[in-house]
N, C-alpha and C positions, 0 to 999 in steps of 0.2 A: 422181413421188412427192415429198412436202414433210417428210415426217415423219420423224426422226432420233432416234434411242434410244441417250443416254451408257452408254459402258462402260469397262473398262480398257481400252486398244487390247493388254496381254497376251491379253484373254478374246476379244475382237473374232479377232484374228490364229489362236488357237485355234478359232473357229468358223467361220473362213475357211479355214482347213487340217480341216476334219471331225475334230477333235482332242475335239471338242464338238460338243452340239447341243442344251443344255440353256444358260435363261437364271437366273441364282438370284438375285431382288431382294427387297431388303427396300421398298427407297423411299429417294429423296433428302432431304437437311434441307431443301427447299425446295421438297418435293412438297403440291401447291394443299391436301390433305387430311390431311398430316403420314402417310401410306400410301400406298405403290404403287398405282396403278391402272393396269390393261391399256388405254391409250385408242387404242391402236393395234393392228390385228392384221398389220398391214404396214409396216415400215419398215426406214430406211438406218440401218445399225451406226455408229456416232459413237464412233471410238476416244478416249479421254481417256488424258492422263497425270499431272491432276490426281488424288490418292488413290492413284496405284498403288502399291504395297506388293509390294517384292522377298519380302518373308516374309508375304505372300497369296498367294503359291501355291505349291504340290506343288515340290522340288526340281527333274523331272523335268522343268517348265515350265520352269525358265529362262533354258533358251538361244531358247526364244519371249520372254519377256522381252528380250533380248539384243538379239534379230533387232527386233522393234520400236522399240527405244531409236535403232539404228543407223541404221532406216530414216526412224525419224522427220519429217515432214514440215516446211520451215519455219518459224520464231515468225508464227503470226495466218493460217496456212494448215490446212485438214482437207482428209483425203484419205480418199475415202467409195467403196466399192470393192467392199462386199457389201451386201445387204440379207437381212432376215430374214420370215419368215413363221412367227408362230405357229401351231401346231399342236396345243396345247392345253394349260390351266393346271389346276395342282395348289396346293393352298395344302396346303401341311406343319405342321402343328402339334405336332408330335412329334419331338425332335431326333434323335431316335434311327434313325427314317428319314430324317431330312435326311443323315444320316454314312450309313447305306448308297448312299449317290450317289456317294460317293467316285469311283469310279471311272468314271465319267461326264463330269469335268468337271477344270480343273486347281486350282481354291482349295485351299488348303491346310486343314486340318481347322478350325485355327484362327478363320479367314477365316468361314467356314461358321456354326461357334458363335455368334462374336461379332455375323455380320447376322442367326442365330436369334434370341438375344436380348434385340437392340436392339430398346429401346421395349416391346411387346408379342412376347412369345414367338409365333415362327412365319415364315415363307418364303413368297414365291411361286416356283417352279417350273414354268418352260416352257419344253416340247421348241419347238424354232424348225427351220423348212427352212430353210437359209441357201442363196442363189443368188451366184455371181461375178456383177459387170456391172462396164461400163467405167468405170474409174476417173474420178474428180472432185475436182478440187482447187478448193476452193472458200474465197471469205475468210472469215477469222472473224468474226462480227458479235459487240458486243457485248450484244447480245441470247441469243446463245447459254449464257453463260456460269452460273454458279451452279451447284449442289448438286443439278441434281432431275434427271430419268429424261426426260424428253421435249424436243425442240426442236423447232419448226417452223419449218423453213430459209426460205430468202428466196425460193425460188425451186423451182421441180419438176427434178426429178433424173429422165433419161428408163435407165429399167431392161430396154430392148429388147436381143434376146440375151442376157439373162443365162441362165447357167445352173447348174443343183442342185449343190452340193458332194457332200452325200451321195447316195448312189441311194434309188428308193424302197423299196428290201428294208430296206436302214440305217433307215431312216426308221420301217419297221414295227419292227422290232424295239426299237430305241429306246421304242416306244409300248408293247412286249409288259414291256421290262424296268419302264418309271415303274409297270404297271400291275401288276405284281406286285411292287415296292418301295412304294407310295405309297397302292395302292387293291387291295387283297386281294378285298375285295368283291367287285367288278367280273370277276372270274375265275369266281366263285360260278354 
């Protein structure tokens, strides 16, 4: 697999420990459409710690913060370690639901608002399967680098043996909770 999706490496480290399993993007300043698009429904977790923000997430995240900062990989080195598999998007248009997530994920409320209202009011919202596989450390190209949500690495990343962080019970209910926070309907 080539494809690489920037995050905080705090949210990364959370959805490698099943601390999470949701992804909440608005879009990069450098995304091709000025908005998120899903162009991937499978890729490698791309820790960043450009943007990170100690008061972007929930107090109780920071010793995941902590644990990232220390383990931190070399200057012009990534260290790619999980991948994700979408499992379905939600666009949120109501912040009011967006803040019932709370407890789902570690951003800070704050954090949350401020990608609700940047640019246009609204979120994308995606439960993701995250899987372990064998780590990779790989160089930084500077081709990677900028503001947007997508990379397409130099090279295919082999994801043989990996396996599910959450089980699939977690995984159902994850989908029972977006479905009755996010889509009432759908219960109907």
């Amino acid at each position: 697999m080539k494809q690489a999706f920037k995050e905080w490496a705090v949210v990364c480290q959370a959805l490698a420990e099943g601390r999470q399993a949701l992804i909440i993007r608005k879009g990069g300043v450098a995304e091709t459409v000025g908005a998120f698009q899903l162009e991937h429904a499978r890729f490698w977790l791309y820790p960043t710690y450009t943007h990170q923000q100690r008061d972007g997430i929930r107090p109780d995240a920071l010793p995941i913060l902590a644990q990232v900062e220390s383990d931190r990989p070399p200057l012009g080195t990534i260290r790619l370690s999980h991948f994700a598999e979408v499992t379905g998007v939600y666009l949120v248009n109501d912040l009011v639901r967006a803040m019932l997530l709370a407890h789902l994920h570690i951003w800070s409320d704050e954090t949350v608002r401020k990608r609700f209202e940047y640019r246009a009011p609204g979120l994308h919202v995606m439960p993701v399967r995250v899987y372990r596989a064998a780590t990779h450390d790989i160089p930084e190209s500077p081709a990677y680098h900028g503001c947007r949500s997508w990379v397409d690495l130099d090279r295919d990343l082999s994801t043989e043996g990996a396996m599910p962080v959450l089980s699939d019970a977690a995984m159902e209910d994850l989908h029972r909770s977006l479905d009755v926070l996010l889509n009432p309907v759908a219960l109907a």
